[in-house]
C-alpha positions in Angstrom: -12.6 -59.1 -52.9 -9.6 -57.8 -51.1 -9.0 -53.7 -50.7 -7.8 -51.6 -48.1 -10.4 -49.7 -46.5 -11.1 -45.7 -46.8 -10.4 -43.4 -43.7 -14.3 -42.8 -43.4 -15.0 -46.8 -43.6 -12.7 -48.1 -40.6 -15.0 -47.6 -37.7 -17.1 -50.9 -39.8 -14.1 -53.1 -38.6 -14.9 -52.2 -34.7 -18.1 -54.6 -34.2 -15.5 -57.4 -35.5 -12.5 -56.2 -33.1 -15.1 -56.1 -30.4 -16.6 -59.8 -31.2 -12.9 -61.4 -31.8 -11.0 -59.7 -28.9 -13.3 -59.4 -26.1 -10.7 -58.9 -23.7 -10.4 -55.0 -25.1 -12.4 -52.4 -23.0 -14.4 -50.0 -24.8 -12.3 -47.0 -23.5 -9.2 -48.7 -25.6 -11.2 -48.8 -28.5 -12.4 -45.3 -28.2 -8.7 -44.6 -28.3 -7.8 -46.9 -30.4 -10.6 -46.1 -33.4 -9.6 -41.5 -32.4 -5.8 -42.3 -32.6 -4.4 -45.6 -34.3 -7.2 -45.0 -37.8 -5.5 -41.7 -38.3 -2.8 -42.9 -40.5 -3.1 -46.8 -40.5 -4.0 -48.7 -42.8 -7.0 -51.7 -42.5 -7.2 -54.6 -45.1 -10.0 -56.1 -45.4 -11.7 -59.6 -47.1 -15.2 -58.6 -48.0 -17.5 -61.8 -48.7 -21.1 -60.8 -50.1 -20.4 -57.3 -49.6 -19.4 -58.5 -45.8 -16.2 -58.0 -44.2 -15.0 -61.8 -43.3 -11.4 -61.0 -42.5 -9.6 -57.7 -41.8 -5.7 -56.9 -40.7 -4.1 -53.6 -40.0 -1.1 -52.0 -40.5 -0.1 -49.7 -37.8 3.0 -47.3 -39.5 6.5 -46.9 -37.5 9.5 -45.0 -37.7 11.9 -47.3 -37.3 16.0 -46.5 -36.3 18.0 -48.9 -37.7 21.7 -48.1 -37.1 20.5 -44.3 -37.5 18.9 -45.0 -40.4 15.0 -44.2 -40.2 12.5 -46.1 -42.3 9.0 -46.5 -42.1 7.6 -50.2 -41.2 4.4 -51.5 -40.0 3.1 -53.3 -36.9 0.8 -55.6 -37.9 -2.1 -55.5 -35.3 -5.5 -57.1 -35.5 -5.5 -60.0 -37.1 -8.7 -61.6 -37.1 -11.2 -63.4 -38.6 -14.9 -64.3 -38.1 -15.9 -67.7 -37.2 -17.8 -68.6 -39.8 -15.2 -67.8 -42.2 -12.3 -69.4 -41.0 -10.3 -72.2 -42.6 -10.8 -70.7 -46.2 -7.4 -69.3 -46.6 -8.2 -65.8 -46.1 -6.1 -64.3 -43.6 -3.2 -66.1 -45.7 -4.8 -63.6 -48.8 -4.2 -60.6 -46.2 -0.9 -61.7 -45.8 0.7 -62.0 -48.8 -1.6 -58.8 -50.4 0.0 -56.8 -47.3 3.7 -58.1 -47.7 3.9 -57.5 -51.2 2.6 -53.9 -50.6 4.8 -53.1 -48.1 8.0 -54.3 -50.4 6.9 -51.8 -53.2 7.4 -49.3 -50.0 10.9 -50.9 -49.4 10.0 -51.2 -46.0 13.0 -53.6 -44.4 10.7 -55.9 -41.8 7.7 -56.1 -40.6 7.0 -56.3 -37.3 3.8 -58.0 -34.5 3.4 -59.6 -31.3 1.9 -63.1 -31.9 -0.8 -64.3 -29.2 0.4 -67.7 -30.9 3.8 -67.8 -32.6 2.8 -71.2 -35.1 0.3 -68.8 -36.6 3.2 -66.8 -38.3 6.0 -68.9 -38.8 4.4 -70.6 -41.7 4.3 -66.9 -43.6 8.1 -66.5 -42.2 8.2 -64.6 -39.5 10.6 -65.3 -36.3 11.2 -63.8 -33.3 13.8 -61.5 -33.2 15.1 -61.2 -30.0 14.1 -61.8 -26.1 12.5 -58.7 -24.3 13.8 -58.1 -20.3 10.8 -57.0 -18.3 11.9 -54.5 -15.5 11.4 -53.6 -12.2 12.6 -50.5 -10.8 14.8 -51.3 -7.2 14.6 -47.3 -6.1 12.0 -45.7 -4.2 13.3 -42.4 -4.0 12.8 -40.6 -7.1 10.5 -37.9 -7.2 7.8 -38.8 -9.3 5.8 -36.3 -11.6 2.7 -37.2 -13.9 3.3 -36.6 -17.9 1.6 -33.3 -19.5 1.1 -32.6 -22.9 4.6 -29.8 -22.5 6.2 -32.9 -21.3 5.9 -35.1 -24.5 8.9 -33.4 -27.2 11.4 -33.9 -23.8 9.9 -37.5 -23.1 10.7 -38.0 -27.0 14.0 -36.9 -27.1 15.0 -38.1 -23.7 13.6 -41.8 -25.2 15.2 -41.9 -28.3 18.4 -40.7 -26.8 18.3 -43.5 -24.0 17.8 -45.9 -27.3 20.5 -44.7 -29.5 23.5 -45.4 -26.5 21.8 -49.2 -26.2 20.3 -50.3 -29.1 20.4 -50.6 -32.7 17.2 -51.0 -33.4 14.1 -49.0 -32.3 10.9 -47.3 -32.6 11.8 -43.4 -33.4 10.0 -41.2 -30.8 8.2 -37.9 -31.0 5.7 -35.2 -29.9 3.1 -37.5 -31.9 4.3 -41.0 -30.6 4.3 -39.6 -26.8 0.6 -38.5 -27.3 -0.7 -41.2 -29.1 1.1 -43.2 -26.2 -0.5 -41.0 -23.3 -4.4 -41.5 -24.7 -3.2 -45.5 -25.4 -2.5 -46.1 -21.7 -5.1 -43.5 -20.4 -8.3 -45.6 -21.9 -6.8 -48.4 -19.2 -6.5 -46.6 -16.3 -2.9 -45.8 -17.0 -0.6 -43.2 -17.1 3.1 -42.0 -17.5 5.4 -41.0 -14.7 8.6 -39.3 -15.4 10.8 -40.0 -12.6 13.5 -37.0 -10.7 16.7 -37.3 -8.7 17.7 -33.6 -7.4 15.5 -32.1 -10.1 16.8 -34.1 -12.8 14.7 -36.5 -15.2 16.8 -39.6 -14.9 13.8 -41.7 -16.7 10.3 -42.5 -16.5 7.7 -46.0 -16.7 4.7 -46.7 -17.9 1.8 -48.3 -16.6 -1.6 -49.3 -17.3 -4.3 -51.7 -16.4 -8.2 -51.9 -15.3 -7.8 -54.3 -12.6 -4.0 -54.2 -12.0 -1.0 -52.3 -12.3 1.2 -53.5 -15.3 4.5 -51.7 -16.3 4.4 -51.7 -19.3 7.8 -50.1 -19.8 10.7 -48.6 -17.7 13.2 -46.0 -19.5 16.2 -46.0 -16.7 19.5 -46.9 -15.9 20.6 -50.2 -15.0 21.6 -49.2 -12.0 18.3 -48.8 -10.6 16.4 -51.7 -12.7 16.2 -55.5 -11.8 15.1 -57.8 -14.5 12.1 -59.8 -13.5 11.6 -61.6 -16.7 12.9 -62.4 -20.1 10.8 -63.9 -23.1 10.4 -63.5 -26.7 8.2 -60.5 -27.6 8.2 -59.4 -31.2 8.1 -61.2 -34.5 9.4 -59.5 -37.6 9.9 -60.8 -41.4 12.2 -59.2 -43.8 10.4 -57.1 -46.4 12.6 -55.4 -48.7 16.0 -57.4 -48.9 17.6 -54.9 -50.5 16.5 -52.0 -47.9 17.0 -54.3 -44.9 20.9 -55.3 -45.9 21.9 -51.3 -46.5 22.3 -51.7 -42.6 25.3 -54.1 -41.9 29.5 -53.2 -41.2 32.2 -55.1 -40.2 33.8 -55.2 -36.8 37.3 -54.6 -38.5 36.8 -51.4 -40.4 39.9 -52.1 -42.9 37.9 -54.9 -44.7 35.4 -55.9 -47.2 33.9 -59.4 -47.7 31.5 -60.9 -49.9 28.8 -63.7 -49.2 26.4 -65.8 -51.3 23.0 -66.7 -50.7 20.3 -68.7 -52.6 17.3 -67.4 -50.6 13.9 -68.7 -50.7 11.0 -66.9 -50.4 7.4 -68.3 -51.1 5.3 -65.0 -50.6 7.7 -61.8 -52.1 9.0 -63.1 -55.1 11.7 -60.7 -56.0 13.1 -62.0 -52.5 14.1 -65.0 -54.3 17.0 -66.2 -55.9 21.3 -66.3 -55.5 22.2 -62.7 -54.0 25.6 -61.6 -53.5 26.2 -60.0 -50.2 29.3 -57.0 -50.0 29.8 -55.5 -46.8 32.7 -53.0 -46.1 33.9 -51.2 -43.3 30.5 -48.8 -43.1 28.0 -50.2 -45.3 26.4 -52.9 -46.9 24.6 -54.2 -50.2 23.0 -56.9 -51.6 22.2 -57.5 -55.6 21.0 -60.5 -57.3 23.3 -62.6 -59.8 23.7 -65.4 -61.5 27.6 -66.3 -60.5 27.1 -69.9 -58.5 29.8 -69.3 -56.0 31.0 -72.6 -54.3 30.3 -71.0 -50.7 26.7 -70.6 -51.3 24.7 -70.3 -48.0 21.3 -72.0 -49.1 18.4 -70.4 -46.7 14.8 -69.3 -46.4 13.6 -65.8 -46.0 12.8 -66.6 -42.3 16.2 -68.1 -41.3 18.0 -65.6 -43.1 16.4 -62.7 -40.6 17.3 -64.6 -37.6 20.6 -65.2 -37.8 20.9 -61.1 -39.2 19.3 -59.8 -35.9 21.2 -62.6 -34.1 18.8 -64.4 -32.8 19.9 -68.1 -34.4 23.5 -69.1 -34.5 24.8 -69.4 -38.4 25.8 -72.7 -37.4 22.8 -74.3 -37.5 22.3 -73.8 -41.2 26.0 -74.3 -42.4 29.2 -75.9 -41.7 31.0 -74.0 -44.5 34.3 -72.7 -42.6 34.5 -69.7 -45.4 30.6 -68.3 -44.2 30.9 -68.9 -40.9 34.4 -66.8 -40.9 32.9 -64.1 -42.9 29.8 -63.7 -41.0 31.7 -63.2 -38.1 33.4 -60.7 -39.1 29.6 -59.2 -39.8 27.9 -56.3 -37.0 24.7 -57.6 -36.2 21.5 -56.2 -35.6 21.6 -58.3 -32.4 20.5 -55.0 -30.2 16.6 -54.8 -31.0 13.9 -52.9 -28.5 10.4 -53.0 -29.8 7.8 -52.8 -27.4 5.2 -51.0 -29.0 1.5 -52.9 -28.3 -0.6 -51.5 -31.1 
């Protein structure tokens, strides 16, 4: 049997989070089992009455070119030994995908500890994450308070908007959710002042060491010190996730053609016609077999929409590959949420 858990039954799933993640302090767990089970949700595979399998669904507001949806962070993916191999966390899968397209969520977002255990449900990375280092000493630097956390939210999402089109919406609850997250490890937040001014503000955690976990500041005073892939997403909804695209040269429209393949949402399946105009975007399903068909999985399809993959490497049609250049991108994507 597969269900979703009741508020009052998700503490069951902590002796399995504890035996399958060991690394995770009990003081994040605390947090994690106060904060995150307040609105997730936790689907489980029960065998003989026991939980074998569980996966949850952390919720999100995400921005996508100012237009706010909810979508999930799927965290804690896990299965017991002695129930491995059976198929099971495939049967979370596709029960949580499918659930989440009746919400026309767009994507789907997590951060693999192993990317090959995703790709073969579609997901793909969706862009490469710059880990920062901040080249000023001189700021004056001031611990985060509770009367901090509605300025840290709209200073954040304000920072996001001028750089990104794609995001994690802040607010008063994110920023204290946040705070207790990086408190159970020894962390904290540290806004950051020039003349009495926020100008931004990192985040750190970490029982043994300091790790940044995030810096929210100019450019100017940031040096990059890394860059890797971070988050995998998969497209939920297609027809929520292409109300989000507009064209470079806003006295346009084009059309485009795709036979897209999906082997887990089935209404994600099929030839789609694609109309983008100077502002907005749609996608509906058809029968009409246009000769510029673009043939491409689900998974394919989202990376070369976030920009991630060059069109290229899936056709040599001159009429796509003109048309979908003429196509905004969501190729600006920040997503560094951990649970």
């Amino acid at each position: 049997m597969v269900r979703y858990l009741l508020n009052n039954e998700k503490a069951i799933t902590r002796p399995i989070w504890e035996r399958i993640f060991e690394e995770d302090s009990k003081d994040f767990l605390d947090y994690y089992y106060n904060y995150k089970n307040e609105d997730n949700k936790i689907l489980c595979k029960f065998v003989d009455d026991n939980i074998s399998s569980m996966l949850h669904l952390n919720p999100y507001k995400i921005y996508i070119n100012n237009k706010e949806y909810l979508s999930y962070y799927i965290v804690a993916v896990a299965t017991l030994p002695e129930y491995r191999k059976k198929g099971y966390m495939a049967e979370l899968l596709h029960k949580s995908l499918n659930d989440m397209y009746k919400e026309n969520v767009p994507f789907t977002f997590l951060r693999p500890a192993k990317k090959e255990i995703y790709l073969p449900f579609d997901f793909e990375y969706i862009y490469n994450h710059n880990f920062l280092e901040i080249n000023n000493s001189n700021f004056e630097e001031i611990e985060l308070t509770e009367k901090d956390y509605t300025q840290i939210a709209d200073f954040t999402n304000n920072f996001l908007e001028k750089r990104y089109k794609t995001f994690c919406k802040r607010d008063f609850n994110y920023i204290k959710v946040l705070h207790q997250e990086v408190k159970s490890e020894n962390g904290n937040i540290i806004m950051l002042f020039n003349n009495n001014k926020l100008i931004g503000y990192y985040v750190y955690w970490g029982v043994n060491e300091k790790i940044i976990r995030a810096i929210f500041l100019d450019n100017a005073y940031t040096n990059i010190k890394n860059i890797k892939p971070l988050v995998m997403a998969r497209i939920i909804n297609l027809y929520e996730f292409f109300k989000n695209f507009s064209l470079k040269d806003k006295n346009d429209n084009i059309c485009m053609y795709f036979n897209i393949v999906d082997n887990i949402i089935k209404e994600n399946n099929g030839i789609f016609k694609l109309t983008v105009y100077d502002n907005k975007s749609k996608i509906e399903k058809t029968s009409h077999r246009n000769e510029n068909i673009l043939n491409i999985n689900i998974q394919d399809l989202l990376s070369v929409f976030f920009g991630y993959k060059d069109i290229s490497l899936f056709t040599k049609n001159d009429y796509i590959l003109k048309n979908f250049h003429k196509i905004n991108l969501l190729d600006k994507v920040f997503i560094d949420e951990e649970v």
